[in-house]
C-alpha positions as CSV (number, residue, x, y, z in Angstrom):
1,X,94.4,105.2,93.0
2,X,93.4,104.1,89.3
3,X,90.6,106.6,87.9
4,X,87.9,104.3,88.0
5,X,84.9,106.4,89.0
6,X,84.2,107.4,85.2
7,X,83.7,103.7,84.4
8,X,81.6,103.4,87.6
9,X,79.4,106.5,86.8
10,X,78.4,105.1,83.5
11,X,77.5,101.9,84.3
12,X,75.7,102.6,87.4
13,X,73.7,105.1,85.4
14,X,73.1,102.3,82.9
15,X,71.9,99.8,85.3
16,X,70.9,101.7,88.8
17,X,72.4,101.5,92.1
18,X,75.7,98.6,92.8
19,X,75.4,99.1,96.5
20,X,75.5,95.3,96.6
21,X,75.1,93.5,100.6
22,X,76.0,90.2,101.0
23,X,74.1,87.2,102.3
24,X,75.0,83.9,100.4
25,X,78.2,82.7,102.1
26,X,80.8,85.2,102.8
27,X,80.4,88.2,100.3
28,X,78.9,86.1,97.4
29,X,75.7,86.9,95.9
30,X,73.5,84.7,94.0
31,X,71.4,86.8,93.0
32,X,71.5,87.0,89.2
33,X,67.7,87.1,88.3
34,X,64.1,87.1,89.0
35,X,63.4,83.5,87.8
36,X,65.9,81.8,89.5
37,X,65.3,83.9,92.6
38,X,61.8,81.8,92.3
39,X,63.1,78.5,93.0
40,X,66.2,79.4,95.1
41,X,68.2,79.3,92.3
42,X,68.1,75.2,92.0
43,X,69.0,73.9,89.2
44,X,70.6,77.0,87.3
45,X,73.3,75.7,85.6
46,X,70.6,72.9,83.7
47,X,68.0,75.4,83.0
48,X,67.5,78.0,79.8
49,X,64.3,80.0,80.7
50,X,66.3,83.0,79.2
51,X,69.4,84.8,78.0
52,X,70.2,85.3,82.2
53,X,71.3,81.4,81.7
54,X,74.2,82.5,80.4
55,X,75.9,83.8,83.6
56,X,75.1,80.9,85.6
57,X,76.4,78.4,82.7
58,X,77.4,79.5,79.2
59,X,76.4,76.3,77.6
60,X,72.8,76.7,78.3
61,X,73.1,80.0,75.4
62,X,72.6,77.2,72.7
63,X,69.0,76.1,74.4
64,X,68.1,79.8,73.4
65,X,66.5,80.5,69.8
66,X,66.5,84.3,68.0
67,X,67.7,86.9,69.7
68,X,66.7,87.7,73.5
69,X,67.4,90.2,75.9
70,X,66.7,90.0,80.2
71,X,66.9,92.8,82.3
72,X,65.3,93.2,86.1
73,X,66.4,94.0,89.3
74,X,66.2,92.2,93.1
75,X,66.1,94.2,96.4
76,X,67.6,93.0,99.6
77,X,66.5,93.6,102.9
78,X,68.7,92.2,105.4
79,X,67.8,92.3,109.0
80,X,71.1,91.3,110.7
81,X,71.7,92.7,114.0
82,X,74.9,92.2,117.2
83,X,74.2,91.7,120.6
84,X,77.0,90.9,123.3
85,X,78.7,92.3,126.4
86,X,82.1,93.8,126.0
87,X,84.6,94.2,128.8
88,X,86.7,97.2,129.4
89,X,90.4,96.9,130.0
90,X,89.8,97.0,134.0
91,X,87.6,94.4,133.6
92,X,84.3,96.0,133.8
93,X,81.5,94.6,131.7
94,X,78.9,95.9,130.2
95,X,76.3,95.3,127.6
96,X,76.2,96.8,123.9
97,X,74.4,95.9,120.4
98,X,74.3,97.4,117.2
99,X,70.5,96.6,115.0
100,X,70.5,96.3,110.9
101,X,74.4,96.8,110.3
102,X,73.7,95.3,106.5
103,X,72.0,97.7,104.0
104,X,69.5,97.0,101.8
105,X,70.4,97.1,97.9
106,X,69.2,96.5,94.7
107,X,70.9,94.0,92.6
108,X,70.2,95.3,88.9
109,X,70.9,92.8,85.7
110,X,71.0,92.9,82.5
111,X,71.3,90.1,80.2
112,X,71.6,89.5,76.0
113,X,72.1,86.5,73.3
114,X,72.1,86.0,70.0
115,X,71.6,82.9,67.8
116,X,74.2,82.8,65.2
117,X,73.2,79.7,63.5
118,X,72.2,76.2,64.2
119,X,75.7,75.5,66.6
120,X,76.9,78.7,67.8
121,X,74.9,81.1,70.1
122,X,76.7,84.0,71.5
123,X,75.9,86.4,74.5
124,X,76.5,89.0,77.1
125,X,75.8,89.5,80.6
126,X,76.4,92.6,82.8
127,X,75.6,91.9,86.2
128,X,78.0,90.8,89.6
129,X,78.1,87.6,92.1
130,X,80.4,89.5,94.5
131,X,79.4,92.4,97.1
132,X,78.9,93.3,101.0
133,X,78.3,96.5,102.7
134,X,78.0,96.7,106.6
135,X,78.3,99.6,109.2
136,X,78.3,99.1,113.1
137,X,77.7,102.2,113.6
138,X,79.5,104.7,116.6
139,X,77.0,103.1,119.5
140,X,78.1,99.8,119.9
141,X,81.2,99.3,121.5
142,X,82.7,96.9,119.2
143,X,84.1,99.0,117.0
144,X,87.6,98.8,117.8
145,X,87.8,95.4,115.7
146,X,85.9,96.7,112.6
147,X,83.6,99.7,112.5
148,X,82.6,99.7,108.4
149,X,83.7,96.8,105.6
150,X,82.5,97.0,102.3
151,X,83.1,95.2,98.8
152,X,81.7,96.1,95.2
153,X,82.0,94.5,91.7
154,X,80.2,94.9,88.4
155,X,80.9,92.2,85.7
156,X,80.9,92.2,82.1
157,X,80.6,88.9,80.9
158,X,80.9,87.8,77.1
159,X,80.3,84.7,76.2
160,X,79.9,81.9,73.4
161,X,77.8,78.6,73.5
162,X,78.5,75.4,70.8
163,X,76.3,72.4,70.6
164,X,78.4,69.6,69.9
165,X,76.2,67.1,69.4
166,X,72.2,66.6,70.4
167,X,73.1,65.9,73.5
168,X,76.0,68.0,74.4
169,X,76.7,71.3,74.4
170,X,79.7,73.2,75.7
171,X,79.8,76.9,76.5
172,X,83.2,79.6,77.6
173,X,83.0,83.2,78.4
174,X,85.1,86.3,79.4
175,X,85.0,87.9,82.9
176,X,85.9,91.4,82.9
177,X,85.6,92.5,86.6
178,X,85.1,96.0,88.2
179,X,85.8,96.4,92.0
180,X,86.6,98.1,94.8
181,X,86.3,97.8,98.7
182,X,87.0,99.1,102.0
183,X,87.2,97.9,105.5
184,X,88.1,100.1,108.2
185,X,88.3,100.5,112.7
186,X,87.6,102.9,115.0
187,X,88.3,103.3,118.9
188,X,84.8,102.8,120.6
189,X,86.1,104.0,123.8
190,X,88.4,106.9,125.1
191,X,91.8,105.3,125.4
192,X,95.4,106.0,126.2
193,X,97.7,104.2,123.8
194,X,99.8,101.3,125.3
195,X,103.6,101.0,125.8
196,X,105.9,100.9,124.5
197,X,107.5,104.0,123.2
198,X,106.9,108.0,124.2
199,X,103.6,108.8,123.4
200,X,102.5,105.7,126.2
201,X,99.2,106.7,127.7
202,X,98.6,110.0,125.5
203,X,94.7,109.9,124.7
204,X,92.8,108.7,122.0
205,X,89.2,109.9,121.6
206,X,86.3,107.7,120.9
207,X,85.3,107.2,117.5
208,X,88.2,108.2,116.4
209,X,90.1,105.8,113.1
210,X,92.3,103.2,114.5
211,X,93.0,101.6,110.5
212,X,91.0,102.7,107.5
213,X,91.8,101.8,103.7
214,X,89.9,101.6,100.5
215,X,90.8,101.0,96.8
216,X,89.7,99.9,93.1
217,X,90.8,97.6,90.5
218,X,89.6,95.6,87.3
219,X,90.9,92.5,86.9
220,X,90.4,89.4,84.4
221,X,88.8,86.2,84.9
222,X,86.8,83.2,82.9
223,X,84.0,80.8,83.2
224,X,83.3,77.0,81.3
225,X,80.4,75.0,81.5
226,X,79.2,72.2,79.9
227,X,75.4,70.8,79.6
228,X,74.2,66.9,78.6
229,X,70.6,65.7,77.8
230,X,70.6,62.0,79.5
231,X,67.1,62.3,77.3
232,X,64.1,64.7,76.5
233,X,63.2,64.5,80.4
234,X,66.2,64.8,81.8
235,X,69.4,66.9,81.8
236,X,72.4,67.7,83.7
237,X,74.6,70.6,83.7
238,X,78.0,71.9,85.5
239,X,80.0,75.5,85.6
240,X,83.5,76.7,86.6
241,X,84.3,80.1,87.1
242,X,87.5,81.0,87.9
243,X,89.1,82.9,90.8
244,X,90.0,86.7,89.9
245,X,92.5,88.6,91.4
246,X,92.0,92.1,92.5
247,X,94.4,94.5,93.5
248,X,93.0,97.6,95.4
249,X,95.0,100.3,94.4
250,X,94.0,103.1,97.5
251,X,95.1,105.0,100.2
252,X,94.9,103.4,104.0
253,X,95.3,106.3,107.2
254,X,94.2,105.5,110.6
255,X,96.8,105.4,114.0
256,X,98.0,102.0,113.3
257,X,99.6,103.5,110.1
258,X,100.7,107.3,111.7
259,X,102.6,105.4,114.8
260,X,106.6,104.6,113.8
261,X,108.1,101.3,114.9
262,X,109.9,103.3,117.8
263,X,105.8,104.3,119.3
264,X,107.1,107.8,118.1
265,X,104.6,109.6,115.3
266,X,101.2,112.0,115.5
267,X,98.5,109.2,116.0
268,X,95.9,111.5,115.3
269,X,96.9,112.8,112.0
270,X,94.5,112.9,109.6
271,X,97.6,111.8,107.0
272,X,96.7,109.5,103.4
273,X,99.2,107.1,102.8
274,X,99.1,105.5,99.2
275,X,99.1,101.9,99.2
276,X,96.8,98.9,97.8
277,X,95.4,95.6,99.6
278,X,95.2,92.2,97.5
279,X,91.4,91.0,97.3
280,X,91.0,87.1,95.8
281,X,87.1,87.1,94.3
282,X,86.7,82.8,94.8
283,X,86.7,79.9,92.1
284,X,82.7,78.6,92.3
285,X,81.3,75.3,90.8
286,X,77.9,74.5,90.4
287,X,76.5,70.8,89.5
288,X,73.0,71.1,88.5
289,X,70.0,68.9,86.9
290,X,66.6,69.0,85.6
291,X,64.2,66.2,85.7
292,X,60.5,66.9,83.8
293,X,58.7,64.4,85.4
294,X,55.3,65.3,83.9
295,X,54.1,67.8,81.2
296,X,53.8,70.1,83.7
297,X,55.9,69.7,86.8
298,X,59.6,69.8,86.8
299,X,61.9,69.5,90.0
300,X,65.7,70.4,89.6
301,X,68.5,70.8,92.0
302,X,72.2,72.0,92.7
303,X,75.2,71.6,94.4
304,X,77.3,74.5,94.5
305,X,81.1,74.6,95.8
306,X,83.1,78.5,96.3
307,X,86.7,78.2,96.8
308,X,86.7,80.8,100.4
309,X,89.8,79.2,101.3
310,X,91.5,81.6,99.1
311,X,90.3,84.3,101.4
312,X,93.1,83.9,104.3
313,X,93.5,87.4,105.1
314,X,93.7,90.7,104.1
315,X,97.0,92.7,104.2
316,X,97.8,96.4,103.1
317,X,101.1,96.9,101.0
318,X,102.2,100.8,101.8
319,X,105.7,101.2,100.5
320,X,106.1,104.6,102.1
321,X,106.2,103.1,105.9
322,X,109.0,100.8,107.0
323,X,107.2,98.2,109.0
324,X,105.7,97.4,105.5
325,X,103.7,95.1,105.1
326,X,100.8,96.0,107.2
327,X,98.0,93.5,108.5
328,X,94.7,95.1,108.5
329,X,92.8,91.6,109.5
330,X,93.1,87.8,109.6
331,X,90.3,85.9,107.6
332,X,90.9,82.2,107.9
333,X,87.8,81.7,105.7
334,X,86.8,78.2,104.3
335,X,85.2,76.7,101.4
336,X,81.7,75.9,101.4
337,X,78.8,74.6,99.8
338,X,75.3,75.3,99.1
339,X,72.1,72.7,98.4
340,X,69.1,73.7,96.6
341,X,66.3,72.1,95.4
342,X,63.4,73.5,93.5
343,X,60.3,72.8,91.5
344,X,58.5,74.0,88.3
345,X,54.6,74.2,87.8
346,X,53.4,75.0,83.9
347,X,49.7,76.0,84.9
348,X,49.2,77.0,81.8
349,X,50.3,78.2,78.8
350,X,50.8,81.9,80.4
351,X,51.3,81.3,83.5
352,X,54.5,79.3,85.2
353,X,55.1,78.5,89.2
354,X,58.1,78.0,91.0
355,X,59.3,77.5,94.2
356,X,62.6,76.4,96.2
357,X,64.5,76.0,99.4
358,X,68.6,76.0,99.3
359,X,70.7,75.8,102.7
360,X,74.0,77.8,102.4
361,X,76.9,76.9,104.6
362,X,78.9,79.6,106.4
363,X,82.0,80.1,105.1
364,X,84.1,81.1,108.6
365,X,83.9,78.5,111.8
366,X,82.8,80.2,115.0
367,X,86.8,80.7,116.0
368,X,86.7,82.7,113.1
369,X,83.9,84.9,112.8
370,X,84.1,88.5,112.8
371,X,82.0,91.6,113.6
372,X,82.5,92.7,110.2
373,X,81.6,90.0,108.2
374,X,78.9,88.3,110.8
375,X,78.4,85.3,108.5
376,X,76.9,82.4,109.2
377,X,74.3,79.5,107.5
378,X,71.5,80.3,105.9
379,X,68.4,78.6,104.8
380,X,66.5,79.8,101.8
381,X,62.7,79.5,101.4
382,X,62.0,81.2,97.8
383,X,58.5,81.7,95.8
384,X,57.7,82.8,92.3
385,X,56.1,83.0,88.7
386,X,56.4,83.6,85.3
387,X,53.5,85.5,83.0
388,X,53.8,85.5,79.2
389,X,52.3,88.8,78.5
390,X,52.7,87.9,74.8
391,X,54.6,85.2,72.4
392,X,57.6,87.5,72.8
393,X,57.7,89.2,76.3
394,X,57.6,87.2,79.8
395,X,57.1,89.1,83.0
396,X,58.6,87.4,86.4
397,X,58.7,88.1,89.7
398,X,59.9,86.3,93.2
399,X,60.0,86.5,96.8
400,X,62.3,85.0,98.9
401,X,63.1,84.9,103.2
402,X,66.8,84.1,104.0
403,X,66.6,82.3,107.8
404,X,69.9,83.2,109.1
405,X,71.2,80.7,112.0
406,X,71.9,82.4,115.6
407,X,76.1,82.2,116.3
408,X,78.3,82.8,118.3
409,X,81.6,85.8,117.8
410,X,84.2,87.0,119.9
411,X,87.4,89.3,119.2
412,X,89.7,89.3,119.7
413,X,90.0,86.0,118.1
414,X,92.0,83.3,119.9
415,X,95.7,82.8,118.5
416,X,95.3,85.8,116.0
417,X,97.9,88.3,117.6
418,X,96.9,90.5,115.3
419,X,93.6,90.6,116.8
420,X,95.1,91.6,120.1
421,X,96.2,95.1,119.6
422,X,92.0,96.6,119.3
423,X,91.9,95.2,122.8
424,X,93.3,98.5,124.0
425,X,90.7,100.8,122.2
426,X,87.7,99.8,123.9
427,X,88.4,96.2,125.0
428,X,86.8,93.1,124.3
429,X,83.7,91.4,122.7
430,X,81.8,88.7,123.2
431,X,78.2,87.7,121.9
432,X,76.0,86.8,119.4
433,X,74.6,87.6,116.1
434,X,71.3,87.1,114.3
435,X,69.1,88.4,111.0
436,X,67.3,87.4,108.1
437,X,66.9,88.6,104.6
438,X,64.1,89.5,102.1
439,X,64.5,89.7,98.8
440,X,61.6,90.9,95.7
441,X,63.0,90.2,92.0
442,X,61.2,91.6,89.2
443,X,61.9,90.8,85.5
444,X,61.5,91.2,81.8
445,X,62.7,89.2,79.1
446,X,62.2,89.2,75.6
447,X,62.2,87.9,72.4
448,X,62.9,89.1,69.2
């Protein structure tokens, strides 16, 4: 495994805890500040409030006079929870569930820019847009198709901003990305392993690890974005950021890995096999505006695009076994989109309102979903407000309730063979999910 954990160390002691849980579509977070947290993040990639622009569009750096510096922090409280019947291999049916299998997280930030002159604005962000964490826990008699799945990242994000004309401005940055990730099954039931080969019906305890495997990587990636005044009133903005490719450089162990082609092996070993899994991080868009349609009251919106067909499947390379390589599990993910719309009050010269709503579309169809990764749409109902303290320093905070919708999941999936084989370590599942999410932002910007 590459030594990342000093990198790790030192910038979770520079920002506070990554324990990152997702609840934007698939693993995404949006999460990237306090003010936009406030309006449901509408409009982000049209709006310079402060130097946490940057990582939503770099262009919007050049709006940004002096030098300023963000930094805050959101915690998540998701409430998701799995309720179904599962049926044993003789048939026999019986009820199971497994309550808050998300973890609540804070999301720290921490943003910088600098004016060089009248054209050029440059900047930094250190924050991430990518991270799940979820836990079934030994109860619930699902486990057999995903017991634990997890995914950090930490980004650092240079960028530059150029203002082409009065109207136009243009902006590029740097992504330098820091992850790593696990995902992992156990039996949820004692079983007896299935034929073929000689150790047909030998026992497997419950609880005990059918496929585990976790890694780290950094990777490279990069963002444009692009930002036009139609006039003084009204403004438009767009952002690409590119896919980036990580490759989790780990060790898997589990009985799917201990067991030879033949069915010959120790199932229970407790043997680390060296290995790495490939992990795409999605291309996202974002198509934003800004309308000030009085002195005081803005409205803004956005349309937001994430490549999740990239997310097909995950697969473990481990050169040391001869039925190489190994699926850990089908994905079949899709792209999806996300609608926000939002609105600014200016109550006074200290004091600034916002609120939004935003509906998120899932990123997996029902066929799809897994116990794992539970997702499903969302709808966004956000609060907030800004306080300048003083000339230089502006205090925000926000609140924000995630509706998640009700669906349907089942494994093993239909026409995913792969699916098939946890059917013998507890049996089947079929049921529902459901949760919601809070979320409190707090932050401080200021300028110099």
């Amino acid at each position: 495994m590459k030594n990342n954990k000093i990198v790790y160390l030192a910038v979770a002691t520079a920002l506070g805890s990554l324990s990152t849980t997702a609840h934007s579509a698939g693993f995404q977070l949006a999460e990237t500040s306090a003010t936009g947290l406030g309006r449901a993040f509408a409009g982000e990639a049209a709006m310079a409030d402060n130097a946490s622009a940057q990582f939503r569009n770099p262009a919007l750096l050049s709006y940004l006079a002096d030098t300023q510096v963000s930094a805050g922090g959101i915690y998540v409280n998701p409430n998701v929870d799995i309720d179904g019947t599962n049926t044993n291999t003789s048939g026999k049916k019986t009820t199971t569930s497994t309550d808050d299998v998300a973890h609540d997280a804070v999301i720290p930030n921490f943003y910088f820019s600098h004016q060089l002159d009248d054209r050029l604005t440059a900047g930094i962000a250190l924050a991430t847009n990518f991270g799940m964490e979820t836990d079934l826990g030994n109860d619930f008699t699902g486990t057999q198709f995903g017991n634990e799945a997890a995914v950090t990242t930490f980004e650092i994000n240079p960028n530059l901003a150029w203002k082409a004309t009065d109207q136009l401005r243009i902006g590029a940055g740097i992504r330098y990305v820091l992850g790593e990730g696990s995902i992992g099954a156990k039996s949820s039931k004692d079983s007896q392993l299935p034929p073929p080969g000689p150790l047909a019906g030998s026992t497997v305890p419950a609880h005990s690890t059918l496929k585990y495997m976790e890694g780290d990587d950094r990777a490279w990636g990069w963002q444009l974005g692009a930002v036009y005044d139609l006039n003084d009133k009204h403004r438009v903005g767009i952002n690409y950021r590119s896919e980036v490719n990580l490759t989790l450089d780990g060790h898997a162990e589990g009985l799917t890995y201990n067991i030879n082609p033949n069915g010959s092996g120790s199932p229970l070993s407790d043997t680390h096999y060296s290995g790495s899994m490939d992990l795409t991080l999605p291309a996202t868009a974002e198509l934003s505006s800004l309308h000030q349609l009085t002195e005081q009251w803005a409205i803004h919106t956005s349309i937001n695009w994430t490549e999740w067909s990239s997310f097909d499947k995950l697969e473990a390379d481990i050169p040391s076994l001869s039925n190489n390589p190994q699926m850990v599990k089908v994905e079949n993910w899709e792209d999806n989109y996300r609608f926000a719309i939002g609105t600014t009050y200016q109550w006074d010269q200290q004091l600034t309102l916002r609120s939004g709503i935003a509906y998120d579309t899932s990123a997996v169809s029902d066929k799809n979903r897994t116990l794992t990764i539970p997702e499903t749409d969302r709808t966004w109902l956000s609060l907030g407000a800004g306080y300048k303290m003083t000339p230089q320093l502006t205090l925000d905070a926000a609140f924000t309730y995630v509706f998640a919708k009700d669906a349907p999941v089942k494994e093993p999936r239909e026409g995913i063979e792969s699916d098939k084989s946890g059917s013998a370590f507890g049996g089947t599942f079929e049921g529902e999910t459901t949760g919601n999410v809070w979320l409190v932002g707090v932050q401080a910007s200021y300028r110099f």
